[in-house]
N, CA, C and O of each residue as an XYZ file, in Angstrom:
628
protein
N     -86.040     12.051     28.871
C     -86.394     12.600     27.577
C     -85.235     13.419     27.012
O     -85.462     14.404     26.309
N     -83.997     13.025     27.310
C     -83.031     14.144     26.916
C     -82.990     14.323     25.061
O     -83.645     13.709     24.219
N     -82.212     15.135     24.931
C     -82.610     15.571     23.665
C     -83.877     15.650     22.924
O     -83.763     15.686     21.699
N     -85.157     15.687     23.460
C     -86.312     15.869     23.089
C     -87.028     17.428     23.331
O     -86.421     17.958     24.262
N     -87.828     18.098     22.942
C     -88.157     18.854     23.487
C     -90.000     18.354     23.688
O     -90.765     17.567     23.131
N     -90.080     19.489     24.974
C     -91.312     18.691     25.447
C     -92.319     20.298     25.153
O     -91.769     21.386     24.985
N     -93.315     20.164     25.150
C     -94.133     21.685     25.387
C     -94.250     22.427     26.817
O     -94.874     21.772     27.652
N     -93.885     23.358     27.135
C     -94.485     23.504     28.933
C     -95.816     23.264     29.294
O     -96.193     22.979     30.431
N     -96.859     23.445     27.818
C     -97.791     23.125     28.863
C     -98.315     21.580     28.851
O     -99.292     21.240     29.518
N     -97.494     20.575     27.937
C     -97.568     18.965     28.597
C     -96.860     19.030     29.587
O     -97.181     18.224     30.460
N     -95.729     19.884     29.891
C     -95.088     19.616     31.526
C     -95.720     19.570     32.598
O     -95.461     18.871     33.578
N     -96.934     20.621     32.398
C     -97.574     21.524     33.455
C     -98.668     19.902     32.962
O     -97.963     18.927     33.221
N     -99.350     19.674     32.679
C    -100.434     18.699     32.565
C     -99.497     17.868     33.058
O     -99.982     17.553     34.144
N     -98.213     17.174     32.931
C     -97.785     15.799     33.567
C     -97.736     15.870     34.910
O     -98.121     14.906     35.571
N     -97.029     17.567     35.812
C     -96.486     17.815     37.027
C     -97.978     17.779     37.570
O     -97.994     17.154     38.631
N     -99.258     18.244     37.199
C    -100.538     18.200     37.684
C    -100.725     16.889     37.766
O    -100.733     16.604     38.964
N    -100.875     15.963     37.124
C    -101.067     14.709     36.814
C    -100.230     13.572     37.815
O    -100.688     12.569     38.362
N     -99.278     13.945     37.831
C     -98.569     13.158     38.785
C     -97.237     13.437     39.804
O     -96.030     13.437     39.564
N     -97.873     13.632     40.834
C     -97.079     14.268     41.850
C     -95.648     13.684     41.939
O     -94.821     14.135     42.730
N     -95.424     12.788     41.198
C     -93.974     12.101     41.584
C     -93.010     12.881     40.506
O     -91.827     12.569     40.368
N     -93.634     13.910     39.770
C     -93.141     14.719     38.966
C     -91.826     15.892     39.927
O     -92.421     16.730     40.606
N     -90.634     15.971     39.998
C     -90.497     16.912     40.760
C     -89.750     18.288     40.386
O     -89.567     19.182     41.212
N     -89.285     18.357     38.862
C     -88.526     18.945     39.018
C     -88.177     18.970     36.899
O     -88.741     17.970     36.454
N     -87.782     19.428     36.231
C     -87.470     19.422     34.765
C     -86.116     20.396     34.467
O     -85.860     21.541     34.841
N     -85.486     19.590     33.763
C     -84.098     20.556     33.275
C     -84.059     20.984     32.072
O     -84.037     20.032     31.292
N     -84.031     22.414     31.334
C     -84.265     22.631     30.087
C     -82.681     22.954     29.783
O     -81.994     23.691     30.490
N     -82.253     22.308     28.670
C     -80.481     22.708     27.905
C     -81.118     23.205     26.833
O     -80.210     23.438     26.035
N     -82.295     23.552     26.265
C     -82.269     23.505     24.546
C     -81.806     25.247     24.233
O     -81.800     25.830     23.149
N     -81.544     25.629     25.216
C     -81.037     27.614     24.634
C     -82.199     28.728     24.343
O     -82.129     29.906     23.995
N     -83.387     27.789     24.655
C     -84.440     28.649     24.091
C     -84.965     29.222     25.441
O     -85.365     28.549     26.392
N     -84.892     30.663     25.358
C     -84.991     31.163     26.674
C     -86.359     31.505     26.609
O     -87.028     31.571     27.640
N     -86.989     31.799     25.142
C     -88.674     31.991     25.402
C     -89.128     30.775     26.407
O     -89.491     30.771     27.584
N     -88.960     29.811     25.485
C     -89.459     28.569     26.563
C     -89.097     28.260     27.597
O     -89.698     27.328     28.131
N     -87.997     28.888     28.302
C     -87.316     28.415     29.354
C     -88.125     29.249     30.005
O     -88.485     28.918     31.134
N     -88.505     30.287     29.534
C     -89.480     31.425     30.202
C     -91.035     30.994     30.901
O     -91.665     31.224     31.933
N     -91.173     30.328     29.800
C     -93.023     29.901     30.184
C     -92.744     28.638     31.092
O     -93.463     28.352     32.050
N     -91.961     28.122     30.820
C     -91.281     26.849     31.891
C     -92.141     27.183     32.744
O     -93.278     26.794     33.010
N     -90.896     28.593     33.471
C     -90.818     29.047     34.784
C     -91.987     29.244     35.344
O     -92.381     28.819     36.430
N     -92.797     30.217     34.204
C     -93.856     30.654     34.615
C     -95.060     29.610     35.332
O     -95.478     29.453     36.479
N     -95.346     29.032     34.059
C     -96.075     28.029     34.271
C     -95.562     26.501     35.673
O     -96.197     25.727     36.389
N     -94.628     26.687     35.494
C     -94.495     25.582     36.826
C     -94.539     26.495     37.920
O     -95.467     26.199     38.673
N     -93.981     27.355     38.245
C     -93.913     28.121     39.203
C     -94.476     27.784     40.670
O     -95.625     28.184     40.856
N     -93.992     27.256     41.521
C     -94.518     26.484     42.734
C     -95.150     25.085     42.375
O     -96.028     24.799     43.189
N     -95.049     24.556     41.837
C     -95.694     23.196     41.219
C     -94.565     22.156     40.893
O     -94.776     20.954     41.051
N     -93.380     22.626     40.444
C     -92.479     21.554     40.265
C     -90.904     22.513     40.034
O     -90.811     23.636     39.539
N     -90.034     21.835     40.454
C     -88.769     22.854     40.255
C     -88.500     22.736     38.618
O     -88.680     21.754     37.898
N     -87.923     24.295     38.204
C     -87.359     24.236     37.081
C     -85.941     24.656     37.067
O     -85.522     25.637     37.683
N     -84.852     23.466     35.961
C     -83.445     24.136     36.320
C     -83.080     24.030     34.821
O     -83.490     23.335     33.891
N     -81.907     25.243     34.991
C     -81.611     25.616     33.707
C     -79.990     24.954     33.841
O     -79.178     25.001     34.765
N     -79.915     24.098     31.975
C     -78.947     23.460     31.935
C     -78.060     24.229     31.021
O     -77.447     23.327     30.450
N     -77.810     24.878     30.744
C     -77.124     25.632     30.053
C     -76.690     26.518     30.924
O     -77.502     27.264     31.472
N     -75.046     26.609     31.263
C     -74.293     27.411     31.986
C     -74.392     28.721     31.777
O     -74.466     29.499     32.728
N     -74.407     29.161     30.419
C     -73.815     30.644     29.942
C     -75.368     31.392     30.573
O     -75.330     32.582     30.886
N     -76.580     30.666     30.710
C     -77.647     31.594     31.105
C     -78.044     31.513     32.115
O     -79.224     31.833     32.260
N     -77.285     31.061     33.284
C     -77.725     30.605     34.514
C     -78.169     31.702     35.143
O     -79.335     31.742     35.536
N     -77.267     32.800     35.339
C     -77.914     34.071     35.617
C     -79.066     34.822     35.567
O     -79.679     35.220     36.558
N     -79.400     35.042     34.276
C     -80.803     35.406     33.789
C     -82.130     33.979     34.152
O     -83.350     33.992     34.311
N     -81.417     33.248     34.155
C     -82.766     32.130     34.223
C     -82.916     32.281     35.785
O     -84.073     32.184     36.194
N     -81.901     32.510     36.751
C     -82.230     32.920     38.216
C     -82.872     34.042     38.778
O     -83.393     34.197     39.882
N     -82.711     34.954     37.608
C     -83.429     36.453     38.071
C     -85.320     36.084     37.578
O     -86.346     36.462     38.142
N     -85.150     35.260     36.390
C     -86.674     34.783     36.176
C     -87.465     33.772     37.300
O     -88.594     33.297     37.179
N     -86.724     33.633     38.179
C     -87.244     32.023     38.533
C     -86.838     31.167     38.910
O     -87.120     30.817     40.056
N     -85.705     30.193     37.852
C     -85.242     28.829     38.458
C     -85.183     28.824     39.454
O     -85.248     29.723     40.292
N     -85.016     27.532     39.528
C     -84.750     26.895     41.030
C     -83.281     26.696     40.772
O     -82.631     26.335     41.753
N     -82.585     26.875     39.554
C     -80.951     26.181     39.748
C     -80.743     25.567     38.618
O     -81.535     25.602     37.677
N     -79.494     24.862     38.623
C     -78.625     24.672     37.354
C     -78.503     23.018     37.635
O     -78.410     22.683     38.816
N     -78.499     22.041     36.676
C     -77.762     20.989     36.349
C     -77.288     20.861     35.187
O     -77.687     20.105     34.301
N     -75.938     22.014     35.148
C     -75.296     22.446     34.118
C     -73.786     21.364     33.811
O     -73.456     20.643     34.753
N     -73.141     21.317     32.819
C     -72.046     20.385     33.013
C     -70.763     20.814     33.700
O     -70.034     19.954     34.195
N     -70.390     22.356     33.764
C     -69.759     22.560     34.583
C     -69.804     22.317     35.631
O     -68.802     21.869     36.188
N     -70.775     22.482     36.195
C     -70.575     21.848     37.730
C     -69.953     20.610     37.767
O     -69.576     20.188     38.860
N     -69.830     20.142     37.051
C     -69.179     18.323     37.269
C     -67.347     18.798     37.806
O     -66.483     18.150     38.396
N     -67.369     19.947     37.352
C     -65.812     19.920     37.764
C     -65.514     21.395     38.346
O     -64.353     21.500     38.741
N     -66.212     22.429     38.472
C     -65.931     23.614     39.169
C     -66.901     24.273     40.155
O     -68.064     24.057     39.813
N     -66.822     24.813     40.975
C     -67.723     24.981     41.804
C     -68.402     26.494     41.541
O     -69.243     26.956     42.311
N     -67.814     27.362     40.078
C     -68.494     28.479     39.931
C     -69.521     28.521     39.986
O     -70.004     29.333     40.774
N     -70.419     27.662     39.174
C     -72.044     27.601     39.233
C     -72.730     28.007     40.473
O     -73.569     28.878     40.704
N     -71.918     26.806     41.474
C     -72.630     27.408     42.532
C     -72.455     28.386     43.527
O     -73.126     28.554     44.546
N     -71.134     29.236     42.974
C     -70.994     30.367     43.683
C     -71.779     31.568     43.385
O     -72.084     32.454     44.184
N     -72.127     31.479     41.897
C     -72.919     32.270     41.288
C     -74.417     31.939     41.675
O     -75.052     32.993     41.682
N     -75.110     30.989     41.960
C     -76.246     30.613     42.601
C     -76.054     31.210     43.916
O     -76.638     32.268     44.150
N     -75.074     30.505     45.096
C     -75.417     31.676     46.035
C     -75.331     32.656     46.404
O     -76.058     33.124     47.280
N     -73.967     33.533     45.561
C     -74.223     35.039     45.719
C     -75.869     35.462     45.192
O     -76.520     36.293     45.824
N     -76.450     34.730     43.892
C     -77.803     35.429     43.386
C     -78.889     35.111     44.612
O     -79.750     35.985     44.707
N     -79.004     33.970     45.606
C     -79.715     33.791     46.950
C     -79.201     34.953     48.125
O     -80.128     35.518     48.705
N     -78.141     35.255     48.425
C     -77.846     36.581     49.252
C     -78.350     37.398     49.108
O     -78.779     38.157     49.978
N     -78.493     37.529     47.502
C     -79.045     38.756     47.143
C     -77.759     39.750     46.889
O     -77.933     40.847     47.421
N     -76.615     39.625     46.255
C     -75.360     39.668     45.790
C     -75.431     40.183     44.520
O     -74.378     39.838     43.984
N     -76.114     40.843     43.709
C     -76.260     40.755     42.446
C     -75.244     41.253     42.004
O     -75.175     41.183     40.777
N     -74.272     41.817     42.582
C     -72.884     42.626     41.753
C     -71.714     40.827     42.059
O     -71.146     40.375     41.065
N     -71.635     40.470     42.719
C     -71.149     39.001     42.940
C     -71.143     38.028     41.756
O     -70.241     37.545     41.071
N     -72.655     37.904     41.766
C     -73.145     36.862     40.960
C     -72.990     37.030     39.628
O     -72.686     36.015     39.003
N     -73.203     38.720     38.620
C     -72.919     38.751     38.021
C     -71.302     38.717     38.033
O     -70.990     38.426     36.878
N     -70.184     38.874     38.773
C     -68.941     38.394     38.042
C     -68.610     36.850     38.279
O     -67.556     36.296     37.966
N     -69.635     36.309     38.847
C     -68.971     34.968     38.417
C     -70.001     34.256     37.136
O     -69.846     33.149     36.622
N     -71.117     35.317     36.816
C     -71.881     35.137     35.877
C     -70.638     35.120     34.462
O     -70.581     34.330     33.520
N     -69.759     36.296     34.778
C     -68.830     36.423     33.553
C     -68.134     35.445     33.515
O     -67.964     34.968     32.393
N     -67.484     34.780     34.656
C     -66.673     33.565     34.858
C     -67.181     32.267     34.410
O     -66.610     31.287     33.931
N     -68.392     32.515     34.689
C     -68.757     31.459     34.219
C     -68.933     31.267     32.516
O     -68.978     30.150     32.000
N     -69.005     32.274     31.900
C     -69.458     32.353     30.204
C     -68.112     31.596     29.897
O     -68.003     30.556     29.247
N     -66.801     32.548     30.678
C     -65.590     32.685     29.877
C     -65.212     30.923     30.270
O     -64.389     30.455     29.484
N     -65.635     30.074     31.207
C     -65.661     28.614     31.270
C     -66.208     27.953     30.086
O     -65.765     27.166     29.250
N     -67.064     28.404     30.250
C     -68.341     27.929     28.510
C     -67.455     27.660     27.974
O     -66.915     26.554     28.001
N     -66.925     29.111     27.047
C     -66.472     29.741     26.003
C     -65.439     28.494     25.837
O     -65.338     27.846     24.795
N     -64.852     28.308     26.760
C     -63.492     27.642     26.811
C     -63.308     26.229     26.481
O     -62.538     25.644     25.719
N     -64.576     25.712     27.560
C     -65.111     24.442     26.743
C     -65.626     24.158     25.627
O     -65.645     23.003     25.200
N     -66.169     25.272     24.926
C     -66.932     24.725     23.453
C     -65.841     24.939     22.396
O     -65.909     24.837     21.171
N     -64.731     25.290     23.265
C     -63.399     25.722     22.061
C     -63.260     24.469     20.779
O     -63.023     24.573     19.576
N     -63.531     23.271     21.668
C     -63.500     22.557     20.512
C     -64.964     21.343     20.352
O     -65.893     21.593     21.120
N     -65.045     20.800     19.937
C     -66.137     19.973     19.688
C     -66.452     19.281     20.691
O     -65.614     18.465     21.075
N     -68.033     19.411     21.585
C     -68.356     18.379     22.889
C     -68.106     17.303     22.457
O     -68.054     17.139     21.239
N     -67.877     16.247     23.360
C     -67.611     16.776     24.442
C     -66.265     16.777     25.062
O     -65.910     16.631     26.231
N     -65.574     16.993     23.893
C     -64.239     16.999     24.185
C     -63.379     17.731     25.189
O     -62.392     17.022     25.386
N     -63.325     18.666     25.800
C     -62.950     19.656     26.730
C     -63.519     19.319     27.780
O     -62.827     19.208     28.791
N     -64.396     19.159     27.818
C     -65.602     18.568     29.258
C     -64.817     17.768     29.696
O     -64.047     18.022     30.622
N     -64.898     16.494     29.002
C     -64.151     15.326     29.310
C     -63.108     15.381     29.809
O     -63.090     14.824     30.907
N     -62.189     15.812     29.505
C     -60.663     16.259     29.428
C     -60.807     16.806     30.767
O     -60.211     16.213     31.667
N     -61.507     17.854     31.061
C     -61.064     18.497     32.395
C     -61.911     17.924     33.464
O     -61.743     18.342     34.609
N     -62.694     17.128     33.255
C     -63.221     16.063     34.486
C     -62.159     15.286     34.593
O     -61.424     15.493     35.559
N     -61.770     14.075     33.525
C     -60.957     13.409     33.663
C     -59.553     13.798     34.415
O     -59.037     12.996     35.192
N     -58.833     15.366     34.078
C     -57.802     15.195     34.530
C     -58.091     15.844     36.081
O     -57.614     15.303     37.078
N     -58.935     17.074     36.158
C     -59.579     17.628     37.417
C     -59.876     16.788     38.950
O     -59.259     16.748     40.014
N     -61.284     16.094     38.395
C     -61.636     15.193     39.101
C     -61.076     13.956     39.048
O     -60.910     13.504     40.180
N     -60.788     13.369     38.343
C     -59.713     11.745     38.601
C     -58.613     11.851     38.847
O     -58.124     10.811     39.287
N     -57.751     12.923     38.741
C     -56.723     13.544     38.656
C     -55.901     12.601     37.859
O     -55.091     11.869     38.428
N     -56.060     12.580     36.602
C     -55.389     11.296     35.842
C     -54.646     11.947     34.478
O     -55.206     12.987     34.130
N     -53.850     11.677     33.885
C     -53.772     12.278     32.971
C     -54.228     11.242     31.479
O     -54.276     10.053     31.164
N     -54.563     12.939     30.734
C     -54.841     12.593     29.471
C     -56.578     12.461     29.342
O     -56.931     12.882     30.444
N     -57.462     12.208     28.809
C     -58.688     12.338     28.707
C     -59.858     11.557     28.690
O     -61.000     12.016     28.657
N     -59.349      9.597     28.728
C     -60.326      8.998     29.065
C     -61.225      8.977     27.632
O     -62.255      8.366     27.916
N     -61.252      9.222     26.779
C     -62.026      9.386     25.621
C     -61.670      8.120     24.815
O     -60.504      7.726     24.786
N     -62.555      7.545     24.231
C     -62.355      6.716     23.245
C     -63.436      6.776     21.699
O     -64.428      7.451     21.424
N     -62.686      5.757     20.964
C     -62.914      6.251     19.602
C     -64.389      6.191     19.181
O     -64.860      5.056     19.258
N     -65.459      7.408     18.637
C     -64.911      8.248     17.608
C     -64.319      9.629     18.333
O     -63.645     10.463     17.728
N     -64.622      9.702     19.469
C     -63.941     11.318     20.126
C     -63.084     11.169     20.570
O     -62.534     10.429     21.387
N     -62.792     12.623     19.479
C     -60.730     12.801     19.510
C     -60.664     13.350     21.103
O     -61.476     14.192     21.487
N     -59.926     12.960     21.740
C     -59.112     13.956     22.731
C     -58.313     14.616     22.629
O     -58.293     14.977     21.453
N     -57.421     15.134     23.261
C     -56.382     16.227     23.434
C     -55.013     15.503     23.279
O     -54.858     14.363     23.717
N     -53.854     16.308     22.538
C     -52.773     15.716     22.963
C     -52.120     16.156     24.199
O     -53.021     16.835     24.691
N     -51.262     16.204     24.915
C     -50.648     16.329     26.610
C     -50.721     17.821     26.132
O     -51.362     18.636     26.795
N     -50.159     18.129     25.148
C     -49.593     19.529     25.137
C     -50.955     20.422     25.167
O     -50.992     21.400     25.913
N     -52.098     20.077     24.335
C     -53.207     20.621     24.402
C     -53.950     20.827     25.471
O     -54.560     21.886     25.624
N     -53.989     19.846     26.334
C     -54.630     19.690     27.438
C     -53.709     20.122     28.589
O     -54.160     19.928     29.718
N     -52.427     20.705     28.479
C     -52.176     21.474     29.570
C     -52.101     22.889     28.954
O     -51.043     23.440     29.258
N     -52.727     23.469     28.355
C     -52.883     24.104     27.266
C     -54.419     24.752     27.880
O     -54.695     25.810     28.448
N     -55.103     23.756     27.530
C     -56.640     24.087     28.261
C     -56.792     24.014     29.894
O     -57.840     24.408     30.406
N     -55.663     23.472     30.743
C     -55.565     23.440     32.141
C     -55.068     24.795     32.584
O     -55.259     25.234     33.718
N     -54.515     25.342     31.769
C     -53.864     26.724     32.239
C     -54.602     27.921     31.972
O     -54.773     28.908     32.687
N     -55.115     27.594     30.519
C     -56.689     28.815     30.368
C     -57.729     28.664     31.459
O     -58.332     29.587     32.008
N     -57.877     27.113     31.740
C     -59.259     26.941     33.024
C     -58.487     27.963     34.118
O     -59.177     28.894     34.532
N     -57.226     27.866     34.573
C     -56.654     28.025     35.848
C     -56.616     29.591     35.620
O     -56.913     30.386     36.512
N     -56.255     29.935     34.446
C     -56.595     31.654     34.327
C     -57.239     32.245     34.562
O     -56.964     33.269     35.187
N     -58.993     31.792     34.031
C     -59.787     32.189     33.969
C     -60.687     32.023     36.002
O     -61.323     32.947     36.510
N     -60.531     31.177     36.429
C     -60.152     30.704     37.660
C     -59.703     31.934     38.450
O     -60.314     32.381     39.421
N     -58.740     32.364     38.013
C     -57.761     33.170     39.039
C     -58.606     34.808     38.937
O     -58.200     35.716     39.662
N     -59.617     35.006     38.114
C     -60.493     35.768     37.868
C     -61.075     36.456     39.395
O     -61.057     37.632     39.759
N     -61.702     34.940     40.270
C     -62.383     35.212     41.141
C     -61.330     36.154     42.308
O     -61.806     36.584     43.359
């Protein structure tokens, strides 16, 4: 159902309804609803929050965790998940900050342009961005440009 929004309480009637239900990822930013999510599933089906910049707060409510897009290429997410399981809360919040200032960095320009770019060169280790037309990519200079802000912001931890 991506890009749809669903109600929590048809979630909660589907996860009742059918046990092969296991689990729902909310990206839409709306933290009221991400709220009653929680509430309402709460031991009944996992809830994970897809939006990076609130991973924090959605862990102190509840979630079960993130299938955020950063994770596709950095492992902050989940450092910030398990310092918040230790019970780390001075931890978690600075990689909570690390993690915004990742956001921040990626939405610098239009999705999913930056994403792309730093999977592609990160994880494939390839250069240049793999993008084709209508999304613009980066020129070399840009994209080592955005490799050196990631690696900055990086050097944080």
């Amino acid at each position: 159902m991506s890009g749809n929004s669903i109600l929590p309480e048809t979630v909660l009637r589907l996860a009742e309804e059918f046990d092969s239900i296991k689990g729902i990822k909310d990206s839409s930013s709306d933290f009221s609803n991400f709220s009653l999510l929680v509430s309402l599933l709460k031991g009944k089906i996992s809830v994970f929050q897809g939006n990076d910049g609130i991973l924090l707060p959605s862990l102190k409510m509840g979630a079960s965790g993130t299938i955020g897009a950063l994770s596709n290429f950095s492992d902050v997410p989940k450092k910030l998940y398990d310092y918040f399981q230790s019970g780390n809360l001075g931890m978690a919040d600075h990689y909570s900050i690390i993690l915004q200032k990742l956001k921040d960095l990626a939405n610098s320009r239009p999705s999913p342009t930056i994403y792309n770019c730093l999977f592609y060169s990160l994880i494939y280790k390839k250069q240049g961005c793999g993008l084709q037309f209508p999304v613009q990519g980066l020129t070399n200079d840009e994209l080592k440009t955005i490799i050196e802000k990631y690696n900055e912001i990086l050097n944080m931890e």
